[in-house]
Structures are given as C-alpha cells and as structure tokens.
C-alpha positions as CSV (number, residue, x, y, z in Angstrom):
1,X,0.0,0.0,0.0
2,X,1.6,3.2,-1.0
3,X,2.2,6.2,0.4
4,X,1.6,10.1,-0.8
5,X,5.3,11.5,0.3
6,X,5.3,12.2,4.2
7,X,1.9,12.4,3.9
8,X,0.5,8.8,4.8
9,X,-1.6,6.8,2.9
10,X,-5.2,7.9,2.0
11,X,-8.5,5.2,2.6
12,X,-8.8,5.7,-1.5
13,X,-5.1,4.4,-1.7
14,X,-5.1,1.7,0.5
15,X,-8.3,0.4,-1.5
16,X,-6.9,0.6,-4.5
17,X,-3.8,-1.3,-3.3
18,X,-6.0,-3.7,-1.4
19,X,-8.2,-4.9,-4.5
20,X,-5.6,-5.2,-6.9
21,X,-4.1,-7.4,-4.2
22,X,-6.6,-9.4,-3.7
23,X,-7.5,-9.8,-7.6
24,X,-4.3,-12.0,-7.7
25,X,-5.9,-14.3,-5.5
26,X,-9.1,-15.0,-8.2
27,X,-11.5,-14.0,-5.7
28,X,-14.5,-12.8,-7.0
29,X,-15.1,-10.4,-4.3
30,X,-12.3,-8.5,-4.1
31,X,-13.7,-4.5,-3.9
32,X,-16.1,-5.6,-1.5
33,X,-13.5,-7.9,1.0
34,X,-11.2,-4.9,0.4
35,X,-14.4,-2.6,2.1
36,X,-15.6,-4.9,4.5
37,X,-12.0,-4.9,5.9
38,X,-11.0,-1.3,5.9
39,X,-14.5,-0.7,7.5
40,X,-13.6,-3.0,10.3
41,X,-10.2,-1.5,10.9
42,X,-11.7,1.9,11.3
43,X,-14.8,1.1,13.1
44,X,-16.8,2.7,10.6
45,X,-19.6,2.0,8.3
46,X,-18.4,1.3,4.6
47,X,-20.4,4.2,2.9
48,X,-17.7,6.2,5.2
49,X,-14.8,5.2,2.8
50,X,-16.4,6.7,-0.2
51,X,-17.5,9.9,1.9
52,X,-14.0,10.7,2.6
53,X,-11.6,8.7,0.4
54,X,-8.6,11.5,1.4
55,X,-9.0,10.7,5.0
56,X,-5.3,9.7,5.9
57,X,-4.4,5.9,8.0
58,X,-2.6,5.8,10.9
59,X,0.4,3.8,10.7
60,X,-1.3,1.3,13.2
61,X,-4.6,1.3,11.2
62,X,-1.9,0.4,8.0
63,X,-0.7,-2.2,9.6
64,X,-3.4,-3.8,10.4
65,X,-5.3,-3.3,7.5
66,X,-2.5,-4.9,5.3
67,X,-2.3,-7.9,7.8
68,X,-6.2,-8.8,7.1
69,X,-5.7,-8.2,3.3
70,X,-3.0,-10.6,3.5
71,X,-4.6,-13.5,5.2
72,X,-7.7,-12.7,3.0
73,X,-4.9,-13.1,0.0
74,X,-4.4,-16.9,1.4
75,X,-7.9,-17.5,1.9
76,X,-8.9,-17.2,5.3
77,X,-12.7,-16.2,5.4
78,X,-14.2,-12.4,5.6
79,X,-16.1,-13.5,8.6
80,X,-13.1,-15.0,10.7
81,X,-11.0,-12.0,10.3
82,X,-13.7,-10.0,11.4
83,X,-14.8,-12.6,14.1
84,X,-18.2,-11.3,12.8
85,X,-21.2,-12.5,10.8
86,X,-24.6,-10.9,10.3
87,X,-27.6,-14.0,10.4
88,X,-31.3,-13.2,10.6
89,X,-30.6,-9.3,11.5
90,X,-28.4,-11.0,14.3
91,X,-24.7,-9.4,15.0
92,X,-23.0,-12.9,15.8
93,X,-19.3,-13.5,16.8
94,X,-17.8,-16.1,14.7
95,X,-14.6,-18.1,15.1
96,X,-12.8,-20.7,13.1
97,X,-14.2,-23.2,15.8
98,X,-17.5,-22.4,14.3
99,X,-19.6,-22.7,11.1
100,X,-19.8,-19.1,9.1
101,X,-23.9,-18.8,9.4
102,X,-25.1,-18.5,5.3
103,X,-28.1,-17.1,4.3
104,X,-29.3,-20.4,3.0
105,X,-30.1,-21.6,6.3
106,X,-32.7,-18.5,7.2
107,X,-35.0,-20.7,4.9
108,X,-34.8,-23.5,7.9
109,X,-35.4,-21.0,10.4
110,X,-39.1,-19.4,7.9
111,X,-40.0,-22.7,8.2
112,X,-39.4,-23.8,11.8
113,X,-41.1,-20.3,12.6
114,X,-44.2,-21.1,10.8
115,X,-44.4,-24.6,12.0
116,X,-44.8,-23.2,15.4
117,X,-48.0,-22.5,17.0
118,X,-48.9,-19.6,18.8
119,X,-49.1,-21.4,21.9
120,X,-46.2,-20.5,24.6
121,X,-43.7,-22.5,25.9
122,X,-42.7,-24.3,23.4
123,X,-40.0,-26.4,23.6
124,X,-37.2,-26.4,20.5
125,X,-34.1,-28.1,20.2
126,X,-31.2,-27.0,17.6
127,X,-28.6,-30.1,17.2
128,X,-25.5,-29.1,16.2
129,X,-25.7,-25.2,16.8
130,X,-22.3,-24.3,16.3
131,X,-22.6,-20.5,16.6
132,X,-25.8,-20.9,17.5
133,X,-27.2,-19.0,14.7
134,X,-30.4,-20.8,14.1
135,X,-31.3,-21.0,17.9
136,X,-30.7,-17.4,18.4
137,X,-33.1,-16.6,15.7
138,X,-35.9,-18.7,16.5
139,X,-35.4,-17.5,20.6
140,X,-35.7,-14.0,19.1
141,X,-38.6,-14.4,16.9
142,X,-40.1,-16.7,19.7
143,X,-39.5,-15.0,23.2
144,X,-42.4,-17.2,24.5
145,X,-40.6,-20.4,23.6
146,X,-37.9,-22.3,25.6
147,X,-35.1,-23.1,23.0
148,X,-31.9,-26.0,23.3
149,X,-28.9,-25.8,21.7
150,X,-26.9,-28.7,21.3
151,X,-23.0,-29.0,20.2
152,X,-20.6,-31.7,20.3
153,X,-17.7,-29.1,20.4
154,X,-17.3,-27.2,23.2
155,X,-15.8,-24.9,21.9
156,X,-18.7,-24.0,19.5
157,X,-21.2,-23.6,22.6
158,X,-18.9,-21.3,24.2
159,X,-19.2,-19.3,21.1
160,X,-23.0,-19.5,20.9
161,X,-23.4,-18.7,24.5
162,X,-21.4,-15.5,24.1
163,X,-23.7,-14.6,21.3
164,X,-26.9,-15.3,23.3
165,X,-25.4,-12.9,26.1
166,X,-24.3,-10.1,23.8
167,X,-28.0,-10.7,22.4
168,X,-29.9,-10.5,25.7
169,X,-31.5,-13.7,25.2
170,X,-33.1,-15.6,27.9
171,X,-34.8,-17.7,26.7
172,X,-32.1,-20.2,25.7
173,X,-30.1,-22.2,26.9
174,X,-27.0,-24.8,25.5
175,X,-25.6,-28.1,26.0
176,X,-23.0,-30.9,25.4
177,X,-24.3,-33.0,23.4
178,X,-23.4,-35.8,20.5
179,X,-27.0,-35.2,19.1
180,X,-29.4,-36.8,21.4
181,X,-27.1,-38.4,23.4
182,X,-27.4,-35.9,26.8
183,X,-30.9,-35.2,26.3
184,X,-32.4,-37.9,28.2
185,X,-36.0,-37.2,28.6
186,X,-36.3,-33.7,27.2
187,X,-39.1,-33.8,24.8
188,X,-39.5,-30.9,22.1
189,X,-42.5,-30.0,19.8
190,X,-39.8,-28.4,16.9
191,X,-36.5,-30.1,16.5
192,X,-34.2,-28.0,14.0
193,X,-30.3,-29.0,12.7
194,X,-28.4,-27.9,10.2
195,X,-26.0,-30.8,10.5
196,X,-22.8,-31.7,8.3
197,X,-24.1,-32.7,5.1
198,X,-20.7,-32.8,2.3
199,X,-19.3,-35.9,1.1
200,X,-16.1,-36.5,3.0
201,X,-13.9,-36.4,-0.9
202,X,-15.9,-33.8,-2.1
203,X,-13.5,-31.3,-3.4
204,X,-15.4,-28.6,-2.3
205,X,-14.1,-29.4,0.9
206,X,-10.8,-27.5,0.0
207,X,-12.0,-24.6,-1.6
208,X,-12.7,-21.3,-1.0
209,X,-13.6,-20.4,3.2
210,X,-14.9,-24.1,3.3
211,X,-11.5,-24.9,3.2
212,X,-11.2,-22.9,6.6
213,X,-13.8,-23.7,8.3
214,X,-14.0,-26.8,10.7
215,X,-14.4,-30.4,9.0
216,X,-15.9,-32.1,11.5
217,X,-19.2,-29.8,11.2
218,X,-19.4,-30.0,7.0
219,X,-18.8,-33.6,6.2
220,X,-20.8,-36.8,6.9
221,X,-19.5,-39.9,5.7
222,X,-18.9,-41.0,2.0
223,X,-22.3,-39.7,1.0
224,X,-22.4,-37.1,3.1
225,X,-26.0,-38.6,4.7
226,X,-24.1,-40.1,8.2
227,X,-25.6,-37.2,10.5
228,X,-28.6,-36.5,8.5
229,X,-29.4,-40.3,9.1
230,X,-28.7,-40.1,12.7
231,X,-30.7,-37.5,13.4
232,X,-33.5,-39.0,11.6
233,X,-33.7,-42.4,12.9
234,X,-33.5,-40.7,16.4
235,X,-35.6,-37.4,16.5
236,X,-38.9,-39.2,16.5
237,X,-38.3,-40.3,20.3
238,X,-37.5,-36.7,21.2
239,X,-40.7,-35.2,19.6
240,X,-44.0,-34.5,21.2
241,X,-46.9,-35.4,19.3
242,X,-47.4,-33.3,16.1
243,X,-43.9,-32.3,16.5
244,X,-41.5,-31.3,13.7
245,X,-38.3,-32.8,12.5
246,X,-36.8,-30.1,10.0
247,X,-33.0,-30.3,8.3
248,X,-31.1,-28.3,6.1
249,X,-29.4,-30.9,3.7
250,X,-27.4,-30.6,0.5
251,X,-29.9,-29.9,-2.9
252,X,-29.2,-32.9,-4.1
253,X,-30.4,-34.8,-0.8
254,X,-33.3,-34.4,-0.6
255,X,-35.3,-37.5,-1.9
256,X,-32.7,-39.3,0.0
257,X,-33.8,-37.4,3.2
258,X,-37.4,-37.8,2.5
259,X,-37.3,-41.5,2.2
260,X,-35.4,-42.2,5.6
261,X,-37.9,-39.8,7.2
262,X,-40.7,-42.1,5.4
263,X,-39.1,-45.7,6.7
264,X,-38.8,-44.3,10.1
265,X,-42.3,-43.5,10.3
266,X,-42.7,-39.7,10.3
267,X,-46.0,-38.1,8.4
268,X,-46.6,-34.8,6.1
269,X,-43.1,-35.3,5.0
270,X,-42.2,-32.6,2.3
271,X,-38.9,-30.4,1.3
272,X,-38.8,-26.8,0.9
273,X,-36.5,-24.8,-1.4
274,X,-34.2,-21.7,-0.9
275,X,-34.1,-18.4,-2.2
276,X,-32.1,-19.6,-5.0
277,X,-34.7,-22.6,-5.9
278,X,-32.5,-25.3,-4.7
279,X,-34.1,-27.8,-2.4
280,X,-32.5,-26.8,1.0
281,X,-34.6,-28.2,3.9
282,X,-36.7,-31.7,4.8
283,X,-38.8,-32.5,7.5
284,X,-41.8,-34.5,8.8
285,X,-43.7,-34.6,11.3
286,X,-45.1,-37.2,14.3
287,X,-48.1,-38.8,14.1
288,X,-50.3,-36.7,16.4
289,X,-51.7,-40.2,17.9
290,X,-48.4,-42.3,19.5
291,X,-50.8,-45.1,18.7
292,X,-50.6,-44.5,14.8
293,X,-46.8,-44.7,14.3
C-alpha cells in the first residue's frame, strides 16, 4: 500500500492497493473484501470510505489493514477476520471453531417459525448449533418459547453462548451433546439442525472459506448422509406429538432425506426450497396419535 510523500496513505489508496491485491488471488469479491475490511479496521460503516476517500491511515490502522488483506490473500474467510457474521438481522461472533452462518439456512429458520404455533412454551431443540445461529433466531422471533442448543464441540457452545449474552437472550439455553445423546428425557415440539451434510472427498471441501472452516461440522460420511441419518432415525423419540423434525441438507439430498424420514415413520413429510430454488430443507412430522406410528 503506497504512500503520498510524508503524507501517509489515503482510505482511497489503501483500497486501491487492497483490490488489486486481492485480484491475484481470483476471488470474485475483491472490492467488496477490500471494504468490509478497511471498514472494520476503522470502526466505521463502509459508505464512510467513499465519503472521505482522502481521510489519511494511521500507521497502526496500516498495519493492520494490510495484515487482514493478506490473510484474506491466502484465503482465510471475511467472517473470521472479522470474528463477525450478520444471520437473521443478528450481529454474531464467529470463530474458526465455528460454522460461518449463510443465508441459506434462514430458509430453515421461515420454516421452523411457521411450523410453530402460537401457543407458549414451546420447547425447540437445535442439534449441532455451532454459533448458535439458528437458535438465536428462533429464541428472538419466539421469546415465549424455551429453546436447546446442542453441540458436540465445546468450543462452539462457548461461542453460541457469548452470542446469546451479547443478544440479551433468555430464553435459551446450551448443552453438550453428540446429538441426542445428553438429552435424556427432554421432549421438544420443533426439533431444528443444520448438520454436516458434504461428502467426506468432495473437493469442495478445500476450496474457498470451506477450506477454513472446521471439517468435522461439514462432512458426513462418503455420502455425506451419516448425520442426517442419525438425526433421523433418532428425532422421533425426542418429539412430542405433532412435533417437527426439520434439516437443512445438500440440494441434491433431498429424496434421500425424504425417504429415511418415510421408513422411520414420520407423516406430512415434504422439502422446501431456498431463495435460489435449490431444495435446502426436509422434514416430517409425528403422528399426532403415539398409537398411529
């Protein structure tokens, strides 16, 4: 990043250096990784770099800046650098011990709102919350519901629980847990995951910030269907009747999904589709009688 004489460097001159930096890596975002990142360093909002493009950088706001665009250069993920990540209106910390929330998943979270009632207290359970992005959400949306959060890293729940404090959210709670394996007798009417999903070789797996972020939450087995099986066969004994079973899966899952629901005897099975038309989300319900499954 170049400097104008004794001067200092200008915001418009840092971005400039930034991008063309970050064009060598082939990203396809680099004017707006460039933004996000001088934004950050300066605390301000991004519209503020194009206010004031002459404004002048502190050395220490130099430095720092050309440390993030750097690691950006080699890959490392907007949100981690940040340690932020923006999820249903929802300022959430994020950390490489954690799943970047996408925008995909909000679809789960429309659904699992609308397959509430309005009755309170509630009971929902998110398996595999990670940053707890999909439990924060529905506890927002729901403040009259009781909502679980479940990881097998702890590392991840101390993440989501530092999120549900900065949130002033009460009405949630987390827990150690290898799916269902610590929830005993707890009984749910909604039970939500967004569980690993990818096919262990699936070369995706080393690309782009998947290639950053934490294996053991984004791949499943050789068809990526290991957790999403799991989490089937088991949900039903964890739902109240007329409860919901809902998972995010892979677009091309779905059928797959649907027909382990069917075989382990769930009803009004369907999949719903994301804001890009791929089919994102599964789920079925119990049979409102015990009797009838």
């Amino acid at each position: 990043m170049q400097a104008h004489a004794s001067q200092g460097t200008t915001l418009h001159a840092a971005l400039t250096a930034a991008v063309k930096l970050l064009q060598q890596s082939a990203t396809d975002s680099a004017r707006l990784d460039a933004e996000i990142l001088l934004a950050w360093v300066l605390n301000k909002q991004r519209v503020y770099l194009h206010t004031w493009p002459e404004h002048i950088l502190t050395t220490e706001q130099e430095l720092a800046y050309r440390r993030l665009i750097i690691k950006r250069q080699q890959g490392v993920p907007i949100a981690y650098l940040t340690g932020q990540r923006e999820f249903w209106s929802l300022s959430l910390t994020v950390n490489p011990d954690t799943l970047i929330p996408r925008p995909d998943t909000e679809t789960l979270v429309e659904i699992a709102l609308n397959k509430l009632h309005d009755k309170p207290g509630q009971r929902i359970c998110d398996l595999g919350t990670g940053s707890g992005a999909i439990a924060l959400a529905l506890a927002s949306e729901r403040p009259d519901c009781e909502v679980l959060g479940t990881d097998i890293s702890t590392a991840s729940l101390q993440v989501a629980e530092q999120n549900a404090l900065h949130l002033g959210l009460r009405n949630i709670r987390f827990l150690h847990s290898d799916w269902f394996e610590a929830l005993a007798t707890h009984r749910f009417e909604l039970i939500v995951s967004n569980p690993p999903y990818i096919a262990e070789q699936d070369p995706h797996l080393s690309e782009g910030d998947v290639a950053h972020e934490p294996r053991h939450a984004l791949s499943a087995g050789p068809q990526g269907m290991d957790d999403l099986q799991a989490i089937g066969g088991q949900a039903l004994s964890f739902l109240t009747p007329s409860g919901w079973l809902l998972m995010e899966h892979g677009y091309q899952q779905a059928e797959t999904t649907c027909n382990l629901l069917m075989e382990k005897g769930y009803c009004n099975i369907r999949t719903w589709q994301d804001a890009a038309g791929l089919q994102r989300v599964s789920g079925g319900q119990r049979h409102s009688d015990p009797a009838d499954e």
